[in-house]
C-alpha positions in Angstrom: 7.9 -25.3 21.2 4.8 -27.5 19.7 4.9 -31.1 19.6 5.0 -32.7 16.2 1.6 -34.7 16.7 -0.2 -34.9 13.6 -3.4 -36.3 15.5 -3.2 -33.6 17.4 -2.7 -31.2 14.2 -5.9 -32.7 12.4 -8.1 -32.3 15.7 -6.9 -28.8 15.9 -7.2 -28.1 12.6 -11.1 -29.3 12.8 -11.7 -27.4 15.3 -11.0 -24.1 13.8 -12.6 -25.0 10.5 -15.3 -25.6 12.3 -15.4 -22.0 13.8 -14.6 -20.6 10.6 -17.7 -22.4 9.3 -20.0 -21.6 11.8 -22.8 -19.1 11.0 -22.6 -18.2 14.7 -20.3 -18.4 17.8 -20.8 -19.4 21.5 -19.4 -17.6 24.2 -17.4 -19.9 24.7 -16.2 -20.4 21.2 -15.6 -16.6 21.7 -13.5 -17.0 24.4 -11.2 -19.9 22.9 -10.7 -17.5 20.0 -9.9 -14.5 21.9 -7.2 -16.7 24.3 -6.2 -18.7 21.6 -5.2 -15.8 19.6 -2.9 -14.0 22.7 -1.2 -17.6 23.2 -0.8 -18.2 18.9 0.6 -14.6 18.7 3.5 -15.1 21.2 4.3 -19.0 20.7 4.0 -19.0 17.0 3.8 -15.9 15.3 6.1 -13.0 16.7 6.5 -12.5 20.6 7.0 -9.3 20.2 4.1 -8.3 17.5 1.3 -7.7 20.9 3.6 -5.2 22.4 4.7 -3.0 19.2 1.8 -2.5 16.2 0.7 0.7 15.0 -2.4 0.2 16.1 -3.4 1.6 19.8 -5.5 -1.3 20.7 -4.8 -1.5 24.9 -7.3 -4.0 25.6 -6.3 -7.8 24.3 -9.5 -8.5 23.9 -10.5 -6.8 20.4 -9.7 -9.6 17.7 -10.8 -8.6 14.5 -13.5 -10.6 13.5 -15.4 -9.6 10.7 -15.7 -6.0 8.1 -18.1 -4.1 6.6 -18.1 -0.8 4.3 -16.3 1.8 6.5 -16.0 -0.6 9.4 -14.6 -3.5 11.1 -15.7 -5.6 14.2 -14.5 -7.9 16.8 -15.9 -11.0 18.2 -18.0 -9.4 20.2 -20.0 -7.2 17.3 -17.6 -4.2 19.1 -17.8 -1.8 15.6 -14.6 0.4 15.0 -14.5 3.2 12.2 -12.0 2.5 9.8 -9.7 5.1 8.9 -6.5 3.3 8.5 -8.0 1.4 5.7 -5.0 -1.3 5.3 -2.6 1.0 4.8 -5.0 1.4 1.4 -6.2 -1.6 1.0 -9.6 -1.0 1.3 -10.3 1.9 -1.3 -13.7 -0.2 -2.1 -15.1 -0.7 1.1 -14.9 -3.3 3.2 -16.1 -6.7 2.0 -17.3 -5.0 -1.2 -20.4 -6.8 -2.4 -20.0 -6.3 -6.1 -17.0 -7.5 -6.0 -16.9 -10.1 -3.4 -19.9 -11.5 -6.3 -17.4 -11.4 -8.9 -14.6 -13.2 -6.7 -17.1 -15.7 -5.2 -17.9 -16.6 -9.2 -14.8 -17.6 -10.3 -13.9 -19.3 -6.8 -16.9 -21.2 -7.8 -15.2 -21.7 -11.4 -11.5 -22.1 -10.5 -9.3 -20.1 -7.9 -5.5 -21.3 -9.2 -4.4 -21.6 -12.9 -2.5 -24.5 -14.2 0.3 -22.8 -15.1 0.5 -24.5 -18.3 -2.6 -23.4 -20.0 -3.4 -19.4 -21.2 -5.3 -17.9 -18.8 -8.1 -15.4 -20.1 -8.4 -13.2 -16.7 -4.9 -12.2 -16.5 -4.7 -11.0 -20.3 -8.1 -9.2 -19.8 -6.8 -8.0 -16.6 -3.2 -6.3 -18.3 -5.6 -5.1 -21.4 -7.9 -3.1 -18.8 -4.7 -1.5 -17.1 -3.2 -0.4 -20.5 -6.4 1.2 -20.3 -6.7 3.2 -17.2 -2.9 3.9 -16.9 -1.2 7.1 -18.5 0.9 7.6 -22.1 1.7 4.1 -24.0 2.5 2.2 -20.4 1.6 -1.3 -22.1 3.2 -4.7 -20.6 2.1 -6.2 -17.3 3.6 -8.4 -14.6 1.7 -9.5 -11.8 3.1 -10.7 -8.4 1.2 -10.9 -4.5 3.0 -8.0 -2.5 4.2 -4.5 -3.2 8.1 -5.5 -2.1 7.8 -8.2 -4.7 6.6 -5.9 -7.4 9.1 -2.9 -6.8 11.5 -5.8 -6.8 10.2 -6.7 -10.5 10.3 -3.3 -11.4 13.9 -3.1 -10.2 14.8 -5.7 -12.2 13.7 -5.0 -15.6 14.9 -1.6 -15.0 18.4 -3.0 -15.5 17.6 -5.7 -18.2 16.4 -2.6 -20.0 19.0 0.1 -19.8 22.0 -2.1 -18.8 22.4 0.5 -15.7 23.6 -0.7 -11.7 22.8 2.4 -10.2 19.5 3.1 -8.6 18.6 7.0 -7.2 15.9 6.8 -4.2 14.9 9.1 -1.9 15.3 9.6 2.1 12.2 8.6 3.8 10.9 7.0 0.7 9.3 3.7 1.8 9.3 0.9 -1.1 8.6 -2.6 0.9 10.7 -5.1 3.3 12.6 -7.2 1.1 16.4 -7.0 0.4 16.3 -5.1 -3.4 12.9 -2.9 -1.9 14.2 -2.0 1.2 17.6 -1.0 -0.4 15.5 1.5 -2.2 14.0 3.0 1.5 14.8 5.8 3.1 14.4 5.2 7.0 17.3 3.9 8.6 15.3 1.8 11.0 14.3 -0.5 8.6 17.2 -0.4 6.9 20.6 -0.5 9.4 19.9 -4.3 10.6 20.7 -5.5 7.1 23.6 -3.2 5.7 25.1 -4.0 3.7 22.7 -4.8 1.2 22.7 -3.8 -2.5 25.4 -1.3 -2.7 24.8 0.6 -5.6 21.8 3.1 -4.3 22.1 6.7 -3.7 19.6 8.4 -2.1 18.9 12.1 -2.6 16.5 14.5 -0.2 12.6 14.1 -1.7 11.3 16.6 -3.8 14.6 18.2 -4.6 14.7 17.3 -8.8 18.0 19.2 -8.5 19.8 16.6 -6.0 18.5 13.8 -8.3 20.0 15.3 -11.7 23.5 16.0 -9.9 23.8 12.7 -8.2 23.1 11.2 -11.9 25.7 13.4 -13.6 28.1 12.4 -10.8 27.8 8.9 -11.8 27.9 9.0 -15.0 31.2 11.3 -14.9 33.2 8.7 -13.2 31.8 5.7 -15.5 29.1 4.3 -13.6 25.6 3.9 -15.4 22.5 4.3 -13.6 19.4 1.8 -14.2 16.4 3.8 -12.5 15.3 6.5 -10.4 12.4 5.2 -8.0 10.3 7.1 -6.4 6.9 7.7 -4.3 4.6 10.3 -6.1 3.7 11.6 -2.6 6.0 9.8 0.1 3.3 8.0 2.5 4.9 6.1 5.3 7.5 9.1 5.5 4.2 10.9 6.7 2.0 12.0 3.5 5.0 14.2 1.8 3.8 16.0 -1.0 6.6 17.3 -3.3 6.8 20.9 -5.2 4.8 21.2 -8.2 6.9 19.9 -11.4 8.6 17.7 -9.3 7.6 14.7 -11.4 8.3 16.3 -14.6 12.0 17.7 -13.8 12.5 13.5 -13.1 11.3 12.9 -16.0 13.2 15.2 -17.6 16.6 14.1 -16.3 15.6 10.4 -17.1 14.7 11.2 -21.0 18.0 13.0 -21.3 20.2 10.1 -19.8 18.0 7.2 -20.7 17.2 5.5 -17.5 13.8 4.5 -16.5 11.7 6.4 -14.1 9.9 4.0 -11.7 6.6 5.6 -9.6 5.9 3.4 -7.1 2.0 3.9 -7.2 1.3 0.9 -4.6 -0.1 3.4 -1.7 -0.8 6.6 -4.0 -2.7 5.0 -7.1 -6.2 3.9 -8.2 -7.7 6.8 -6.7 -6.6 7.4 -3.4 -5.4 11.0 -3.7 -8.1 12.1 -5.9 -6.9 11.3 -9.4 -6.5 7.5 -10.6 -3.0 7.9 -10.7 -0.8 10.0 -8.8 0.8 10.6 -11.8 -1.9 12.0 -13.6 -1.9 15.2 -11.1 1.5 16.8 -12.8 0.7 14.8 -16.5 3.2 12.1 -16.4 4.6 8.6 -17.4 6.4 6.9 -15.9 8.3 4.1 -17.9 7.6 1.3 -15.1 4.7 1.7 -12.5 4.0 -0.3 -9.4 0.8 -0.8 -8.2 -1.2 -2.7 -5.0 -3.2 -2.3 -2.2 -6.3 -0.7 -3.7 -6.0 -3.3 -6.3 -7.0 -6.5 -4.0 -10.9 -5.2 -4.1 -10.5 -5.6 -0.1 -10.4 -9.3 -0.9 -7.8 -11.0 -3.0 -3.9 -9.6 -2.6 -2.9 -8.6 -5.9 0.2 -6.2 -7.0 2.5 -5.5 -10.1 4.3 -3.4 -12.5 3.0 -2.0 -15.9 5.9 -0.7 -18.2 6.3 1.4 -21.7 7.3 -1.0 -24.5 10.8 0.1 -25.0 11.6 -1.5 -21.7 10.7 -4.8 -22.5 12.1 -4.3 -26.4 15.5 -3.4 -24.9 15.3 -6.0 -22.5 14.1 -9.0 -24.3 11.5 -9.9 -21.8 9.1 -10.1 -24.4 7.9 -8.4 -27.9 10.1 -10.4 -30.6 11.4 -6.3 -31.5 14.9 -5.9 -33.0 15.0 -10.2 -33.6 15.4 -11.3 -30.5 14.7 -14.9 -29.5 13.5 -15.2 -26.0 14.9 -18.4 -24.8 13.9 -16.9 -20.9 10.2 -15.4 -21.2 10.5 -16.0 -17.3 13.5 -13.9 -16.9 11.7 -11.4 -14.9 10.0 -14.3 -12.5 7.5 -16.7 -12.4 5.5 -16.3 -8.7 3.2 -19.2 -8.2 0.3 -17.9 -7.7 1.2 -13.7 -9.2 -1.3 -13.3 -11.3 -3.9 -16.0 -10.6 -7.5 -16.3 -11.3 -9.1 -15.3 -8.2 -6.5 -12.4 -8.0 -7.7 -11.3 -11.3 -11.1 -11.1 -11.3 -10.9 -9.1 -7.9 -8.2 -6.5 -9.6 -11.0 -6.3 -12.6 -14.0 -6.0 -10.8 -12.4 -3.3 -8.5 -11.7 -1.6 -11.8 -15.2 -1.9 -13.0 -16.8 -0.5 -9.4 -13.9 2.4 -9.6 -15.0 3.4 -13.2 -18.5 3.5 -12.4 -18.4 5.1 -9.2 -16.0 7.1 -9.8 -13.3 6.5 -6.9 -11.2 9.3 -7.6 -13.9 11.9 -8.0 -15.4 10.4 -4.6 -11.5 10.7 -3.2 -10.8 14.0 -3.9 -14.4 15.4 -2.7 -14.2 13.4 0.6 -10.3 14.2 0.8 -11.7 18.1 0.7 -13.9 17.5 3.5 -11.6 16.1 6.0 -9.3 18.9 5.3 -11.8 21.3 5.8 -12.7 19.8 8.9 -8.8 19.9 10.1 -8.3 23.2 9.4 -11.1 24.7 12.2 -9.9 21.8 14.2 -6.1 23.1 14.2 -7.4 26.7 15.0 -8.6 25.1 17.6 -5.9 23.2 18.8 -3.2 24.6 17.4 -0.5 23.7 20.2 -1.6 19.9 19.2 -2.4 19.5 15.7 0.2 21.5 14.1 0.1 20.8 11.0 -2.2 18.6 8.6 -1.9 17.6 4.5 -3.3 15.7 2.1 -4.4 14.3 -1.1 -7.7 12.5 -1.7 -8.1 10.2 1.4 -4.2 10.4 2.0 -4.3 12.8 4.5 -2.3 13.3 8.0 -1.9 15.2 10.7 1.2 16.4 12.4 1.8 16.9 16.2 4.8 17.8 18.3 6.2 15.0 19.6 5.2 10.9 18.7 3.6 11.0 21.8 1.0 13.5 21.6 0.1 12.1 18.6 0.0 8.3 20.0 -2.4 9.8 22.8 -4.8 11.3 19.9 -5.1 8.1 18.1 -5.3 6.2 21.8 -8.5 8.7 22.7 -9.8 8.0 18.8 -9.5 4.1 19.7 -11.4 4.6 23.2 -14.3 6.0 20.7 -14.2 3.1 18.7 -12.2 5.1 15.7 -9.0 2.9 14.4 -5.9 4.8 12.7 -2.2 5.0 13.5 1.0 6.6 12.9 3.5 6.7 9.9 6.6 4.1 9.5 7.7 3.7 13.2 6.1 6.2 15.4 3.1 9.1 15.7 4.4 12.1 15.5 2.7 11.8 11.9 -1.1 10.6 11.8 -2.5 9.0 8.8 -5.9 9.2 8.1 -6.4 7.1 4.9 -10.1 5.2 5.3 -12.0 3.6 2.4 -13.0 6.0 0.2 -16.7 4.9 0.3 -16.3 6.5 3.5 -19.8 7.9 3.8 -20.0 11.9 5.0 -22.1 11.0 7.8 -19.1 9.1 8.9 -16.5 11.5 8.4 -18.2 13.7 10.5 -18.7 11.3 13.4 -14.7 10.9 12.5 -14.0 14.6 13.4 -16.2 15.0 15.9 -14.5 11.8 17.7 -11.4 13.8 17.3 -12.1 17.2 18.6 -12.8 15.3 22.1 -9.4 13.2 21.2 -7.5 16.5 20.6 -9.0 18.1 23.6 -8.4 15.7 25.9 -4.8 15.2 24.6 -4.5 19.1 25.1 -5.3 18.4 28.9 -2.6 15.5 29.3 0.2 17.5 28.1 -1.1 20.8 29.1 -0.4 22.4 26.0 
């Protein structure tokens, strides 16, 4: 356990200020980072956190250190292709200089809001996503992580439609906190907290027929349901794809019983599978959509919901409709720093870089290519790679056993090529890089994973 010693505190605290600082780093400095980092990690962060990450990084010594487009480095300039891309954090490009400019101007201006006064950025900021998102989705909240904005989108599900009942989805994946992970579908994120919120049903993915009976069945005995939530394509469950009119039949069963339809959009949207919305591949709206990742720029965490008027009409959260008086314009939550300045102007300039370089068009082109290249790598190796999918640059690849895939991404890592596995182990292989990916890249991408699949091949003697 540390010693409170706040002299010791401020001459620590110096001292890595100063590092941050630095323009350059001794060897030494080097060093005191790299050690430093190992002791932090297992004193003051989570002991176990070294030994378990999805990442297949062996060799203590690679601390992330710096990023750059399609890449990342350590402290020693070691460069690693990026094709786990934040779980989709980094649609832009690492360290995005357009946007970094825009963020680095308002830091300059002012990075917090006083919570008192209007601020401009986050009104021009909801305007812009009224926008760019589909049908008459209108009314933004903005929070810091995806869990905090399905849990917003939870929420005024049932100030809306005066429903308790949620419908998820096995393997769905919807973020860590108590309401979100009530909502997932894997049972190893889920069984060390039951019970938790009690009134969700889950239902098998893609099956629109499993979702309109388990509604019904509620309703018959009294009970009244507040949402069905639910991942466009599933991507921790390992890039699930449902049938085509999937997203309409939900739809469907939602208008008749008049419960919202929530799309969690938070890995799938602003243009990571090839359109700028998930949902505009089958033509649909949602009433409340999440969205994250992608949104940040690379830079500045930034998540939230966007809903259809009626939801905040029948909810008094906000419009004045039907008289209401809304003694509790907070009623949803008021997050500190959701929605702040520096927040903003990355979400807008990311918005502005997407629209004029055309992020989806890029996605689905690139998206194309790697599966191209998958499909003469599985005829290759078809007792390794078994299967592959994809939409955009959400893409994975399916082996036979979480081991054989851990090996493949272990031999990508050796070639200085970083990805991992879906939810908790590798049986499933994302592949979900920035989109500015260049081609040159992906092709040094598949190259480094013919030798990964071939050597794997030779281990298991498959």
């Amino acid at each position: 356990m540390t010693e409170r010693n706040m002299t010791k505190a401020l001459e620590e605290a110096k001292r890595v200020v100063g590092m941050i600082e630095a323009e350059t780093l001794t060897d030494a400095e080097k060093k005191a980072i790299h050690d430093d980092s190992i002791k932090n990690f297992n004193e003051n962060v989570n002991p176990g956190w070294l030994e378990y990450r999805k990442s297949v990084s062996t060799d203590a010594a690679f601390v992330e250190w710096e990023d750059e487009g399609d890449v990342f480095r350590d402290l020693n300039n070691t460069e690693f292709i990026d094709c786990l891309g934040g779980f989709g954090i980094f649609a832009c490009g690492h360290g995005n200089p357009e946007i970094r400019k825009t963020v680095q101007a308002q830091l300059n201006r002012y990075a917090l809001h006083s919570q008192e006064l209007v601020d401009p950025l986050r009104g021009y900021l909801a305007n812009l996503l009224g926008m760019i998102t589909p049908g008459d989705l209108q009314y933004c909240f903005f929070c810091n992580g995806g869990a905090e904005a399905v849990e917003m989108a939870l929420k005024l599900a049932r100030l809306a439609t005066g429903g308790r009942w949620y419908i998820s989805t096995t393997g769905a994946f919807h973020g860590k906190s108590m309401g979100a992970i009530s909502m997932g579908g894997k049972a190893a994120y889920r069984e060390d907290y039951i019970p938790m919120i009690q009134q969700v049903q889950h239902v098998k993915y893609g099956d629109a027929d499993a979702a309109r009976t388990a509604v019904e069945n509620l309703i018959t005995v009294g009970e009244k349901v507040a949402a069905i939530i639910v991942e466009p394509i599933q991507g921790e469950a390992g890039v699930i794809i449902p049938p085509e009119g999937y997203l309409k039949a939900l739809r469907e069963i939602c208008d008749e019983h008049g419960i919202c339809l929530i799309f969690d959009e938070i890995q799938t949207g602003l243009g990571r599978t090839g359109t700028m919305w998930r949902c505009d591949y089958e033509g649909v709206t949602p009433d409340i959509m999440t969205y994250g990742k992608a949104s940040s720029g690379g830079l500045v965490p930034i998540t939230g919901i966007i809903a259809r008027p009626w939801t905040y009409e029948k909810s008094g959260v906000g419009t004045g409709v039907e008289g209401k008086m809304f003694d509790n314009p907070w009623i949803l939550g008021s997050p500190t720093f959701g929605g702040n300045p520096l927040a903003c102007s990355a979400f807008i300039s990311t918005i502005r870089y997407m629209l004029e370089n055309d992020i989806p068009g890029q996605s689905k082109a690139k998206g194309d290519y790697y599966l191209e290249g998958l499909k003469k790598l599985q005829e290759k190796y078809p007792t390794v790679l078994t299967a592959f999918r994809g939409a955009g640059m959400l893409i994975c690849m399916e082996f036979p056993e979480a081991e054989v895939g851990y090996n493949v991404t272990k031999e990508l890592f050796a070639q200085h090529v970083m990805t991992a596995g879906t939810l908790v182990n590798a049986k499933t292989v994302r592949i979900e890089p920035p989109i500015t990916q260049a081609y040159e890249t992906i092709d040094k991408v598949l190259a480094a994973l013919d030798v990964a699949l071939a050597k794997t091949k030779e281990a298991f003697n498959l």
